[in-house]
C-alpha positions as a Markdown table, in Angstrom:
| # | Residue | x | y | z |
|---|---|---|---|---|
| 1 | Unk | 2.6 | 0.3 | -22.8 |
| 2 | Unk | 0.1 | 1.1 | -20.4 |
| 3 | Unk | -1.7 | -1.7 | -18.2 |
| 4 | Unk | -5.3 | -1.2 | -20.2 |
| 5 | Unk | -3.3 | -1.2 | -24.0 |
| 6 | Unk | -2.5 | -4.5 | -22.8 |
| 7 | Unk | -5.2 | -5.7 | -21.8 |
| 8 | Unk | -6.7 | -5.3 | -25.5 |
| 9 | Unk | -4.8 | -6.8 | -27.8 |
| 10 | Unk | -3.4 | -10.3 | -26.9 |
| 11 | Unk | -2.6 | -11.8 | -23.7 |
| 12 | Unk | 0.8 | -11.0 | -22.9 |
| 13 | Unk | 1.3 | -11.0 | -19.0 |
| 14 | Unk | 5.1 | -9.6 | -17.9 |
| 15 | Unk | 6.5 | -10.9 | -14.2 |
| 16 | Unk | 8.2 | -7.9 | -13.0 |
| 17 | Unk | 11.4 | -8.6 | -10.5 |
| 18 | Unk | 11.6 | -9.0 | -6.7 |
| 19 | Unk | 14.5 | -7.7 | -4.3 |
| 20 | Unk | 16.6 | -10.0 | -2.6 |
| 21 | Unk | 15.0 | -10.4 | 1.1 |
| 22 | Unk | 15.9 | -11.1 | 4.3 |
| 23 | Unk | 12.7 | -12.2 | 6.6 |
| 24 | Unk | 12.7 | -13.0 | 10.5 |
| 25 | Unk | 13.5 | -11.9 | 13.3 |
| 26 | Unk | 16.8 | -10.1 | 14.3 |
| 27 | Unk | 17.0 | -9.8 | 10.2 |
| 28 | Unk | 17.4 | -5.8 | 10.3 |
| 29 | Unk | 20.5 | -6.1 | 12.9 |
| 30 | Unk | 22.2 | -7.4 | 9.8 |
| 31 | Unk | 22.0 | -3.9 | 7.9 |
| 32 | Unk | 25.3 | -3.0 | 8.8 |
| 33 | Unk | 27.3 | -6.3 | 6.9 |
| 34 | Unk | 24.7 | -5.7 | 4.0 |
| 35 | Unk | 25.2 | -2.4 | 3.1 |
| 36 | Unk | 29.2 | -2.8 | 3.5 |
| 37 | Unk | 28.3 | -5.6 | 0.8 |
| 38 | Unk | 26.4 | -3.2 | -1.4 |
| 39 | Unk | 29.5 | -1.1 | -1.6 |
| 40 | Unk | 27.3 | 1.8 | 0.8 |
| 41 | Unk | 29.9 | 4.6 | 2.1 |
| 42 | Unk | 27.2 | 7.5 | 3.0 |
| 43 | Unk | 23.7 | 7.0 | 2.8 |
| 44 | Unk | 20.0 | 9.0 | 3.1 |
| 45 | Unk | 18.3 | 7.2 | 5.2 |
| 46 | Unk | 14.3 | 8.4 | 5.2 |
| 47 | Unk | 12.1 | 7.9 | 7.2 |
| 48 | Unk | 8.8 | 9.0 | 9.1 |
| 49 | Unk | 10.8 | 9.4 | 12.3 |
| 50 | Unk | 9.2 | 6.5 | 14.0 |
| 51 | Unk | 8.8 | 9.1 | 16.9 |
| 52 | Unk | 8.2 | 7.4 | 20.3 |
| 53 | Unk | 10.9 | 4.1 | 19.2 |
| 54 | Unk | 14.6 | 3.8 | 18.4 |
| 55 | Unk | 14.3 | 2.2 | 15.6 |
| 56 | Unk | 16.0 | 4.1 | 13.3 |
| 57 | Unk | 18.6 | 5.7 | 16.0 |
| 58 | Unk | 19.6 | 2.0 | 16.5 |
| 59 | Unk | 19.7 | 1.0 | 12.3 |
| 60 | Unk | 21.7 | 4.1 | 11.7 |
| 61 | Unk | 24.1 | 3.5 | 14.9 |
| 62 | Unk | 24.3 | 0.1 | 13.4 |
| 63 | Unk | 25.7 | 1.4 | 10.1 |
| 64 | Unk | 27.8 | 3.6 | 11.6 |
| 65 | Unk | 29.7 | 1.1 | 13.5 |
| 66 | Unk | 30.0 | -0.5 | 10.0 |
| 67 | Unk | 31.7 | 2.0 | 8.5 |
| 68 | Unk | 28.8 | 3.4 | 7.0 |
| 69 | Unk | 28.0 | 7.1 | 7.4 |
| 70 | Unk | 24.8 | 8.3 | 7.5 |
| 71 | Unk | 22.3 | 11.9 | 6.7 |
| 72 | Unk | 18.8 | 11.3 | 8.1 |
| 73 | Unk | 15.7 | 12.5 | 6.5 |
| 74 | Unk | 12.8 | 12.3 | 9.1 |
| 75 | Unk | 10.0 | 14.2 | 7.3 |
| 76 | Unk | 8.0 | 11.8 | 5.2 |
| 77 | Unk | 4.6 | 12.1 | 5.5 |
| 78 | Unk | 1.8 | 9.2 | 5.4 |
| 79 | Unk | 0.4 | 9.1 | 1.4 |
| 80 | Unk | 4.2 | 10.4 | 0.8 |
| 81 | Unk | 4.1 | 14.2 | -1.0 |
| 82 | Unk | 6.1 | 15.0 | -4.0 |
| 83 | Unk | 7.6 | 18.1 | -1.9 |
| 84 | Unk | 8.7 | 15.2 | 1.0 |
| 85 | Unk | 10.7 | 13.5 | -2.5 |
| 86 | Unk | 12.2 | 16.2 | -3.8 |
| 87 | Unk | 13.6 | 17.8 | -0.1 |
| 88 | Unk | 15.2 | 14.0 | -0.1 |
| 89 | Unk | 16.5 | 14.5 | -3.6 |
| 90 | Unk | 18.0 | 17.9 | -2.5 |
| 91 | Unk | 19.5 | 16.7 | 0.9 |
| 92 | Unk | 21.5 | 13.6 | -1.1 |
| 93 | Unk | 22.7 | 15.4 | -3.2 |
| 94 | Unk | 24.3 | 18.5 | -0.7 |
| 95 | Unk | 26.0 | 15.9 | 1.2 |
| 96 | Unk | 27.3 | 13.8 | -1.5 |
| 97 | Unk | 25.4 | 10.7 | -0.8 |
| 98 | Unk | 25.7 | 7.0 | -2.7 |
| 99 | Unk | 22.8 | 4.9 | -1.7 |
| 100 | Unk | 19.4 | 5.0 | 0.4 |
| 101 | Unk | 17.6 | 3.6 | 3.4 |
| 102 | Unk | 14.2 | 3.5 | 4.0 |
| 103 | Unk | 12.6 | 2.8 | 7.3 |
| 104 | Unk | 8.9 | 2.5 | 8.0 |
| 105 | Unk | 6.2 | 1.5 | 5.7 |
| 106 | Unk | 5.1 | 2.1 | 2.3 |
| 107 | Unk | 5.1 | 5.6 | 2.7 |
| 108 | Unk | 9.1 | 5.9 | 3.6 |
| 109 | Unk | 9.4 | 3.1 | 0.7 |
| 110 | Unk | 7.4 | 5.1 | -1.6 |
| 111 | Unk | 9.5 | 8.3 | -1.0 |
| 112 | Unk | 12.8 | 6.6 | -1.3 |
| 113 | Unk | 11.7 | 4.7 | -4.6 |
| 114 | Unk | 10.8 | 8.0 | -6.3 |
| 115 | Unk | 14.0 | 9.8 | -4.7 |
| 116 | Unk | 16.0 | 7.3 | -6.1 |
| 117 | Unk | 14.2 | 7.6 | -9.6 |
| 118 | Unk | 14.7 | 11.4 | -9.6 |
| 119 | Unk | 18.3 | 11.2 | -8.6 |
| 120 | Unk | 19.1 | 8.7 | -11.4 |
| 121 | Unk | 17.2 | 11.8 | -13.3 |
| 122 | Unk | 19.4 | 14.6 | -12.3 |
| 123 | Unk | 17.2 | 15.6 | -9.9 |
| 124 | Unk | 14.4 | 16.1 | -12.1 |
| 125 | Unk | 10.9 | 16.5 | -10.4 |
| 126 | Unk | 9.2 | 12.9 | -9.2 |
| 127 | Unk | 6.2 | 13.7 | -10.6 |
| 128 | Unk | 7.6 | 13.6 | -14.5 |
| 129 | Unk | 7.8 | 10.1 | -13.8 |
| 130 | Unk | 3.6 | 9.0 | -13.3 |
| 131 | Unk | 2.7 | 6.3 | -15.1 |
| 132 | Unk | 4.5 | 2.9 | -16.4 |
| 133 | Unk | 8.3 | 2.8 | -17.0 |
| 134 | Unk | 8.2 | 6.7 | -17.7 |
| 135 | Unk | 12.3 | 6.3 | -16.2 |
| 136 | Unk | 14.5 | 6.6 | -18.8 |
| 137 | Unk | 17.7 | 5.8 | -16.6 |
| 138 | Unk | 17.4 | 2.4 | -15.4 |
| 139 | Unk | 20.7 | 2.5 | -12.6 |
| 140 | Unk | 19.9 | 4.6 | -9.7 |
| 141 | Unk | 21.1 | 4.1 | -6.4 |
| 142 | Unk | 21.1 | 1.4 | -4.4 |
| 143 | Unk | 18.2 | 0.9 | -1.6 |
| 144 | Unk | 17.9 | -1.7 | 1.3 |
| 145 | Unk | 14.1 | -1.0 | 2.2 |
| 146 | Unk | 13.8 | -1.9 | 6.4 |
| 147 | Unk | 9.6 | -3.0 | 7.1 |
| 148 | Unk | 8.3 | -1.9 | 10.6 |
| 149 | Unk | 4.7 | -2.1 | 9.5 |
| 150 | Unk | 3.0 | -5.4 | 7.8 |
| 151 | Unk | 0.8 | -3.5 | 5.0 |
| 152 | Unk | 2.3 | -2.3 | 1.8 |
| 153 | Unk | 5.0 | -4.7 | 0.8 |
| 154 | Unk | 6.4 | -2.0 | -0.8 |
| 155 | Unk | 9.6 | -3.2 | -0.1 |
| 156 | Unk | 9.4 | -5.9 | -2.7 |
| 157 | Unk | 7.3 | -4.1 | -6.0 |
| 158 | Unk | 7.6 | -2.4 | -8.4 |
| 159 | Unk | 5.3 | 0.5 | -7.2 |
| 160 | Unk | 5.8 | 3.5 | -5.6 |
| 161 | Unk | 2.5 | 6.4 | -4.6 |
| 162 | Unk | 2.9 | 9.8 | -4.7 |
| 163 | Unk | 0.4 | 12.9 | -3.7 |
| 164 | Unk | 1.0 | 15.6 | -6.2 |
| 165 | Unk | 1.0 | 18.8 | -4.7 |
| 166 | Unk | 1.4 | 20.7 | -7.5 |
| 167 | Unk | -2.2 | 20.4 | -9.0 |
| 168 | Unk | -5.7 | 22.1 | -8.9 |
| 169 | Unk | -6.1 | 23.0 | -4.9 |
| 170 | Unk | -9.9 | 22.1 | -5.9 |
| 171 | Unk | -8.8 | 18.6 | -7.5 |
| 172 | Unk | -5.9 | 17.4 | -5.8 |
| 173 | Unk | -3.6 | 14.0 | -7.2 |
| 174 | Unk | -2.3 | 10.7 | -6.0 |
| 175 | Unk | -0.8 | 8.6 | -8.0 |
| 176 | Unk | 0.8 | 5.2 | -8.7 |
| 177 | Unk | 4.1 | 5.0 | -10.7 |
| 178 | Unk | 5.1 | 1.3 | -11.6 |
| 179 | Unk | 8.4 | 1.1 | -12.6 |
| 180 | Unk | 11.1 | -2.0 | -12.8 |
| 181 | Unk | 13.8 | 0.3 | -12.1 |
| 182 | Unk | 12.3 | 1.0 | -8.4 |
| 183 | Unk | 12.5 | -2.0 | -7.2 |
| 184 | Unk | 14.7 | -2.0 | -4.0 |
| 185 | Unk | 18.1 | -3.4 | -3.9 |
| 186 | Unk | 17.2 | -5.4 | -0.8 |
| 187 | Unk | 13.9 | -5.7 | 2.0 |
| 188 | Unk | 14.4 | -6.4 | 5.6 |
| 189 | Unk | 11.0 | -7.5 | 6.7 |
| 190 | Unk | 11.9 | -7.8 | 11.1 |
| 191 | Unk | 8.6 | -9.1 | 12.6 |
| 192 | Unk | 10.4 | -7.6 | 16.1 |
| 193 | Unk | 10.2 | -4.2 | 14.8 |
| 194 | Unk | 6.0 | -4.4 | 14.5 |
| 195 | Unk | 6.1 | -4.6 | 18.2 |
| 196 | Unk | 5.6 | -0.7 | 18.6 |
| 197 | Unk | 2.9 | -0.3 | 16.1 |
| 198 | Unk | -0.2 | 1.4 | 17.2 |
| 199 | Unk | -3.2 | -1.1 | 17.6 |
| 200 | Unk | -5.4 | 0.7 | 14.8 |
| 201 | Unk | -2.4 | 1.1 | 12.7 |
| 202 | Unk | -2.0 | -2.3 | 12.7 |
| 203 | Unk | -5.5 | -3.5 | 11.7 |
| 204 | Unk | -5.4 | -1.1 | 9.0 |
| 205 | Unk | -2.1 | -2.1 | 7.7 |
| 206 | Unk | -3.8 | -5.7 | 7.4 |
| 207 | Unk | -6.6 | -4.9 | 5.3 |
| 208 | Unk | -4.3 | -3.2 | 2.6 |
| 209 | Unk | -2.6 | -7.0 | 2.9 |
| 210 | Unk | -6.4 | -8.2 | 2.3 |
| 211 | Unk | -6.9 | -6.2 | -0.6 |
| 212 | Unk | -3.4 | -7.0 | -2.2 |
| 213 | Unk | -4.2 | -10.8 | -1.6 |
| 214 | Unk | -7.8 | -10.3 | -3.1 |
| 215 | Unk | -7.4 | -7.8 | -5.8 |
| 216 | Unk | -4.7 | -10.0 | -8.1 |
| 217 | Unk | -6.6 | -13.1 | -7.1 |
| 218 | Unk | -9.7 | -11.8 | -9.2 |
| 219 | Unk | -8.2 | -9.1 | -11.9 |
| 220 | Unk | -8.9 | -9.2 | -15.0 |
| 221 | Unk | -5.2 | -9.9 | -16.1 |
| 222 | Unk | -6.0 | -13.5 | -14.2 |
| 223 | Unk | -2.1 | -13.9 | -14.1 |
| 224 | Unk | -1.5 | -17.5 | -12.8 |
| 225 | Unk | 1.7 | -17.4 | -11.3 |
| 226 | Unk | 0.1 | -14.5 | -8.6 |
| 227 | Unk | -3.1 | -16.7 | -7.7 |
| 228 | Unk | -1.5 | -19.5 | -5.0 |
| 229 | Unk | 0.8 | -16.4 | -3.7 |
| 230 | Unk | -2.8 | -14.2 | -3.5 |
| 231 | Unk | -5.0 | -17.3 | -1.8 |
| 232 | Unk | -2.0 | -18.1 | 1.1 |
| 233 | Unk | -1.9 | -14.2 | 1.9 |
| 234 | Unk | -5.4 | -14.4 | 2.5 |
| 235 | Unk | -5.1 | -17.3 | 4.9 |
| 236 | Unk | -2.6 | -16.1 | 6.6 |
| 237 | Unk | -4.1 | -12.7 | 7.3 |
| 238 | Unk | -7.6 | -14.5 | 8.8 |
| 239 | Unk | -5.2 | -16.7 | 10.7 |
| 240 | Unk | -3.2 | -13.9 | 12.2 |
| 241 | Unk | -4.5 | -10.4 | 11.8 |
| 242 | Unk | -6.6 | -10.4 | 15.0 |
| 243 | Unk | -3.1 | -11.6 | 17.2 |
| 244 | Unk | -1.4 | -9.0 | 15.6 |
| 245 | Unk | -3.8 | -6.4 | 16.3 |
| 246 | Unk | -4.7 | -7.4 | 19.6 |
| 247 | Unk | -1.4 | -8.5 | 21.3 |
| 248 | Unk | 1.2 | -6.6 | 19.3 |
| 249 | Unk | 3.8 | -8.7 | 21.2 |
| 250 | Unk | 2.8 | -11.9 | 19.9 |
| 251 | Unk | 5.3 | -13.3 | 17.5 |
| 252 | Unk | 3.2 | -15.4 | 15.2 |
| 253 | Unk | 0.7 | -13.1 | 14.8 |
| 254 | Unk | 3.4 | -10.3 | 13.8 |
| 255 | Unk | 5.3 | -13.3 | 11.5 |
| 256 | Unk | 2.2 | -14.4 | 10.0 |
| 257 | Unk | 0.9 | -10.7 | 9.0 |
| 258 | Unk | 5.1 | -10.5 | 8.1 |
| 259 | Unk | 5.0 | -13.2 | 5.6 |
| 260 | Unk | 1.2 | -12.1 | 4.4 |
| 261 | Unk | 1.5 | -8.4 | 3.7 |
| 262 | Unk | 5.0 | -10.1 | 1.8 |
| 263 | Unk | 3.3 | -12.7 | -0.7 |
| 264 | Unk | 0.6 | -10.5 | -1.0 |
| 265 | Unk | 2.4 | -7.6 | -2.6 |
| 266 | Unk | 4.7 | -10.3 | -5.0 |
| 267 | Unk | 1.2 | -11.5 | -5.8 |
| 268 | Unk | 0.1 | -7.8 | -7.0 |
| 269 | Unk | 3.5 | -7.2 | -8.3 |
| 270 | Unk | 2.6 | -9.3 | -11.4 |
| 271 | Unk | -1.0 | -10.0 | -11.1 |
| 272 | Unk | -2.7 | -6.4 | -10.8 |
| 273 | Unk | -4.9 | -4.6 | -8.7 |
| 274 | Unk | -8.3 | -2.9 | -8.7 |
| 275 | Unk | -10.8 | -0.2 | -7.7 |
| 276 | Unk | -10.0 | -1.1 | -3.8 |
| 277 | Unk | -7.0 | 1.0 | -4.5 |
| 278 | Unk | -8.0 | 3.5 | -6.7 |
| 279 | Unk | -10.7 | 4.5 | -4.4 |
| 280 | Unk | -8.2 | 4.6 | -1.4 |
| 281 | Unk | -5.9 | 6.6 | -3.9 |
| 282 | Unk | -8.7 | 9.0 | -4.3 |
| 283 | Unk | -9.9 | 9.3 | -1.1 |
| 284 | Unk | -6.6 | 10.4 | 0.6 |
| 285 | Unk | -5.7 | 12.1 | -2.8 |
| 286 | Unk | -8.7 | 14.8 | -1.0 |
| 287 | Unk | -8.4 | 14.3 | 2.9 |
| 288 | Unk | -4.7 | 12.4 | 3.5 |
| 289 | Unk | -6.4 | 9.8 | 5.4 |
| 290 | Unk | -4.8 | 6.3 | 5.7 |
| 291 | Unk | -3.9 | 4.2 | 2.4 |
| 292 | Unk | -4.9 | 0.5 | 4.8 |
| 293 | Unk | -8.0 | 2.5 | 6.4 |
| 294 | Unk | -9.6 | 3.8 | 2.9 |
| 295 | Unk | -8.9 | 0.1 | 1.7 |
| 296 | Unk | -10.5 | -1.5 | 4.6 |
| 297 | Unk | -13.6 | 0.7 | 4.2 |
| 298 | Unk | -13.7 | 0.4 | 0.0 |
| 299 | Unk | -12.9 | -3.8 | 0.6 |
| 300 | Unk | -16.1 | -5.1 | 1.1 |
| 301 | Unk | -18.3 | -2.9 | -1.2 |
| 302 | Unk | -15.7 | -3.4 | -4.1 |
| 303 | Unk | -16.2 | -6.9 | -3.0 |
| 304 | Unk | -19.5 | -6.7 | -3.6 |
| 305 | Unk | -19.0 | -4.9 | -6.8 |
| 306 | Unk | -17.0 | -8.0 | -8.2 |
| 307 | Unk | -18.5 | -10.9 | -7.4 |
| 308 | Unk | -21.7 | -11.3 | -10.1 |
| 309 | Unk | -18.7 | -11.6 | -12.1 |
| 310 | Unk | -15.6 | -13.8 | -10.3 |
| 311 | Unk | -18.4 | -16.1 | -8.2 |
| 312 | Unk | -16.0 | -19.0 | -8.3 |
| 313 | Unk | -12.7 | -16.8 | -6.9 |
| 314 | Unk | -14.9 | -15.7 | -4.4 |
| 315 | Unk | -15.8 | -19.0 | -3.7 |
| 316 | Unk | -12.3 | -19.8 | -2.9 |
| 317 | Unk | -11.5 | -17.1 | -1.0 |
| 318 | Unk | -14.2 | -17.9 | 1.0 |
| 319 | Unk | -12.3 | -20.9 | 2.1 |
| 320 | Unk | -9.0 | -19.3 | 2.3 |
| 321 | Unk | -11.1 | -17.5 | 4.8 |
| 322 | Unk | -11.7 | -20.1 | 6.9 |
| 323 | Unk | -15.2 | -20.5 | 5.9 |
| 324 | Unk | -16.6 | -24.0 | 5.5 |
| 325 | Unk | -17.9 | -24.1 | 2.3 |
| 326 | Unk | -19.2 | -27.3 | 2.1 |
| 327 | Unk | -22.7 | -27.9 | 0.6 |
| 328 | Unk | -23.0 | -24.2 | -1.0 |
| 329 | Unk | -22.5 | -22.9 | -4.1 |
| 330 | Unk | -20.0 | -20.7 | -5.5 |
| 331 | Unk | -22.8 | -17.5 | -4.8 |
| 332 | Unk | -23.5 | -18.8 | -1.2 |
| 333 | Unk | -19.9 | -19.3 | -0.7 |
| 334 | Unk | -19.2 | -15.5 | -2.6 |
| 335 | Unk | -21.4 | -14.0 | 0.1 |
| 336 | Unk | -20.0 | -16.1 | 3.0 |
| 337 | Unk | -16.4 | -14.8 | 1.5 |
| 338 | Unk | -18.1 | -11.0 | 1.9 |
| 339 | Unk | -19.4 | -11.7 | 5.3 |
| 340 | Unk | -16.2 | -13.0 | 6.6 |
| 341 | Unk | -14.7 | -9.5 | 5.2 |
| 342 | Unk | -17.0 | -7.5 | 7.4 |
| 343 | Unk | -16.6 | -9.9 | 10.5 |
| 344 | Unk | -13.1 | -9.4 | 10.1 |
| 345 | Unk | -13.4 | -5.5 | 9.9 |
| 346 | Unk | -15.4 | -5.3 | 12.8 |
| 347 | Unk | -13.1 | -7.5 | 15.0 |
| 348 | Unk | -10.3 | -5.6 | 14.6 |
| 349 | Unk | -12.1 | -1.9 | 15.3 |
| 350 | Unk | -11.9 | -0.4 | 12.1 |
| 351 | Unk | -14.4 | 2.5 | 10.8 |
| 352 | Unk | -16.8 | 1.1 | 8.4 |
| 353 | Unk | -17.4 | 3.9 | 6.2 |
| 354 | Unk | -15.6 | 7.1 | 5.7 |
| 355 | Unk | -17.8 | 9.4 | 6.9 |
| 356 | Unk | -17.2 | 7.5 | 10.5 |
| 357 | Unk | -13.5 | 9.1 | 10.4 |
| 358 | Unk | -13.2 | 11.8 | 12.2 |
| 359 | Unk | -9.8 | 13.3 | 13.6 |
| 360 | Unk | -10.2 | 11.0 | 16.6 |
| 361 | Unk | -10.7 | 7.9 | 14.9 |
| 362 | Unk | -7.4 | 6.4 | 14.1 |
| 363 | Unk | -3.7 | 7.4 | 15.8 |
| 364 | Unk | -2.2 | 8.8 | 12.6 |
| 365 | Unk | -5.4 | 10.9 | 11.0 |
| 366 | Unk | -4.2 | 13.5 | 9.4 |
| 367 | Unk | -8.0 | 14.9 | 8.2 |
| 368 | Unk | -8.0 | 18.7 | 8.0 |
| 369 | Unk | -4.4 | 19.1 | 8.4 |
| 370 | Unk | -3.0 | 18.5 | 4.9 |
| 371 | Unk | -0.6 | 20.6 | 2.1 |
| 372 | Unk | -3.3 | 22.0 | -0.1 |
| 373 | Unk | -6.4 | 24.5 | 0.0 |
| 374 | Unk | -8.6 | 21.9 | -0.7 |
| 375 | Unk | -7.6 | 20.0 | 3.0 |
| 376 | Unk | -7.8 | 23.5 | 4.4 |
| 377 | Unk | -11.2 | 24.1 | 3.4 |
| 378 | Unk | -12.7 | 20.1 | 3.8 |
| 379 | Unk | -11.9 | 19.0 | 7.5 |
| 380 | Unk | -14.1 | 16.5 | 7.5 |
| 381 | Unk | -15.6 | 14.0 | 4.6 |
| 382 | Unk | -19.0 | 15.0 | 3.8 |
| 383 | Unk | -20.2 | 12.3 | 2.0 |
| 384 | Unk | -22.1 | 14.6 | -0.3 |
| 385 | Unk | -23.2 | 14.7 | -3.9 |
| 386 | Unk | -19.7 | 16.5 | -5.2 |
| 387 | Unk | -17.7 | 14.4 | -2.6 |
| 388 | Unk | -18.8 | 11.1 | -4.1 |
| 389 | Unk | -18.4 | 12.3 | -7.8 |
| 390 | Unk | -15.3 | 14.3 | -7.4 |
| 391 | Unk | -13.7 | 10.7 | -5.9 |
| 392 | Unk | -15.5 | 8.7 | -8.7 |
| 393 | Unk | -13.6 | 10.7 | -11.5 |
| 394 | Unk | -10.0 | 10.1 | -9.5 |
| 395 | Unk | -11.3 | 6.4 | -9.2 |
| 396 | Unk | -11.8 | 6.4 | -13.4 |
| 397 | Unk | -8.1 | 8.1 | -13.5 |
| 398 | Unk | -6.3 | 5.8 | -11.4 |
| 399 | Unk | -3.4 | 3.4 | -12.9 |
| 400 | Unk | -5.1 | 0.6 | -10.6 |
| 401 | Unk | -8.6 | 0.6 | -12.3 |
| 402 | Unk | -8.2 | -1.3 | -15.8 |
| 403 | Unk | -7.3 | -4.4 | -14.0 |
| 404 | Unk | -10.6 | -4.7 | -11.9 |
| 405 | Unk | -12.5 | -7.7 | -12.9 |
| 406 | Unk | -15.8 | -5.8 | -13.6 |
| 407 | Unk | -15.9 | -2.6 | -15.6 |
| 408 | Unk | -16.1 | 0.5 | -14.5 |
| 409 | Unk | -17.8 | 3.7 | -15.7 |
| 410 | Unk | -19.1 | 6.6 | -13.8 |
| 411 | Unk | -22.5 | 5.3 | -13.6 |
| 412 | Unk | -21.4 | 1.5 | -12.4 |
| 413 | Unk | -18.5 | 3.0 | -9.8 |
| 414 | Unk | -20.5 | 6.1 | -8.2 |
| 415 | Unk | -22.9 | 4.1 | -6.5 |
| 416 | Unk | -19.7 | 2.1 | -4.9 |
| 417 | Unk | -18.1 | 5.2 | -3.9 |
| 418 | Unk | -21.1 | 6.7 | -2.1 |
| 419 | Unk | -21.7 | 3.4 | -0.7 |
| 420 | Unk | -18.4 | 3.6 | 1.1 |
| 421 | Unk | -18.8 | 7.5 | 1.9 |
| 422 | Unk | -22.4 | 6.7 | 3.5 |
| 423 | Unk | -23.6 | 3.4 | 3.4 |
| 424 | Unk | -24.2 | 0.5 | 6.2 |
| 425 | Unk | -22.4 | -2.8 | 5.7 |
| 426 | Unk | -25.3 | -4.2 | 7.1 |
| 427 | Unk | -26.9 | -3.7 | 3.8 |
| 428 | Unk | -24.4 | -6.0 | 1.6 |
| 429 | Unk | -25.2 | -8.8 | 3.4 |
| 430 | Unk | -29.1 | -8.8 | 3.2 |
């Protein structure tokens, strides 16, 4: 049944399953003993490469020793293609392979969850599987996801995003598929290994935390066993995302944004998202840009958005913002929650609307440089009249959108979507 068909009815809310975790440092030196206990004997491992550390050199050296051997794929893209799945799919199964590693972020975790969903499949093609539960095999092989970025929590959900290559050059796809049998087998979450992401890459990672904190905390399915989880990752992201960003070598700052970006996704997991995602869906469904930038830049508009509707969540996260709200009301306090957002953004460098990205804007841009015609031909954002209403209809498409708190039509979410291709932030606080 699909999230919306839900929605309708009667309110049934399901609490999908989390992995077993280990979280701290040193935790992904223990990969070797762990896999042994999973019964691994020759494993994928895929990953982005991580070129520039020796992070996965040292994981798979590390299962190795173990016992463990090991066949590296090292070409998964950021916003993960169905072509980087299925080149997975084929390598596992030309060298026999039994289980999976992922290493990196949520794209390498993405990629691995739908490899592991079209192996259990015969190799049939990821994108069969769009959509909610669409797996009808619910063994596939066993995955230990390892984190070195604090954003997605993909390592704990049930949801994986792919960018389906396969579609209209002119209208090109990225979607979410939610599915119980994805979940990972078990999540290393290292605060150590953060130490060699990028400075940019790190803020950005931190507002997809944000808007996995916020988004449950004020959907529409109001699940309450997601809203103390959502609230605490939204302190602990005020509290910490500026050390992380700013001195990558600070512990607590890399532990906090650890333990954020993890409560934070079991609070989505369960509790929904909104149009923060679907417009970062749709955005880098057309220009491959980053899933945490495009949420950064759609956070405080969709904020904005939300509020005339959800002034008393606002109000609270406001306060889980570190804002004293003593004295206002919820609206004051909604607004000092929205202002916080954009101090926030601005503290830690990041674009503020998407026609500010530019190929030199952010150390992983891929803009201009994607799979498709339609990347070939659009190098930059434009911001114009088609831009904004061919990413309105992917926003009105996305899995994400039924759970936002406020409805959304063309007519209410186009003026969101240009406001985040052209507008000033300035303007959402006057």
């Amino acid at each position: 049944m699909q999230v919306d068909e839900l929605l309708k009815p009667f309110p049934i809310k399901e609490f999908h399953p989390f992995p077993r975790a280990l979280l701290g440092p040193g935790s992904h030196e223990l990969i070797g003993p762990e896999a042994l206990k999973l019964g691994f004997k020759k494993t994928l491992i895929m990953t982005s490469g991580l070129r520039g550390t020796d992070i996965v050199h040292k994981i798979s050296e590390s299962m190795k020793w173990h016992g463990v051997e090991t066949v590296i794929y090292d070409q998964v893209e950021s916003n993960p293609k169905d072509y980087n799945v299925m080149d997975a799919v084929k390598l596992y199964q030309e060298n026999s392979c039994d289980s999976f590693v992922s290493i990196g972020g949520g794209s390498s975790h993405d990629a691995c969850k739908g490899a592991r969903v079209s192996v259990a499949h015969d190799g049939r093609n990821v994108n069969e599987f769009e959509g909610f539960n669409q797996s009808e095999n619910p063994k596939n092989p066993p995955h230990i996801a390892v984190s070195t970025t604090a954003g997605t929590g993909s390592e704990t959900s049930w949801a994986y995003v792919i960018t389906d290559t396969t579609t209209d050059p002119n209208n090109p796809h990225k979607y979410v598929a939610f599915d119980d049998a994805s979940v990972t087998t078990l999540a290393i979450d290292d605060p150590v290994l953060y130490y060699d992401c990028p400075i940019d890459f790190t803020a950005q990672c931190g507002f997809d935390v944000l808007a996995h904190a916020s988004e449950p905390y004020v959907s529409r399915l109001n699940f309450q066993p997601s809203l103390g989880n959502a609230l605490r990752a939204i302190e602990l992201t005020n509290e910490h995302l500026r050390e992380a960003v700013w001195n990558g070598q600070d512990l607590p700052g890399r532990e906090g944004m650890m333990y954020a970006q993890y409560i934070a996704a079991q609070a989505f997991n369960s509790g929904g998202l909104g149009i923060i995602h679907s417009i970062s869906h749709a955005v880098s469904a057309f220009y491959d840009t980053h899933h945490g930038l495009n949420n950064a830049i759609a956070l405080p508009r969709v904020w904005a958005f939300n509020m005339p509707v959800a002034y008393k969540r606002f109000a609270k996260i406001a306060e889980a913002m570190g804002v004293d709200t003593t004295h206002m009301t919820d609206v004051q306090a909604a607004e000092a929650a929205l202002a916080a957002s954009i101090r926030l953004l601005r503290d830690v460098g990041i674009p503020e609307k998407f026609t500010d990205v530019t190929q030199d804007s952010y150390s992983k841009n891929r803009l201009g440089q994607g799979p498709t015609k339609f990347y070939e031909n659009e190098k930059t954002i434009t911001g114009n009249d088609a831009d904004v209403d061919r990413i309105t209809n992917h926003v009105l498409g996305d899995a994400c959108t039924p759970g936002n708190p406020k409805e959304c039509t063309f007519t209410t979410v186009r003026p969101v979507v240009d406001h985040c291709l052209n507008g000033d932030l300035d303007d959402l606080l006057s």
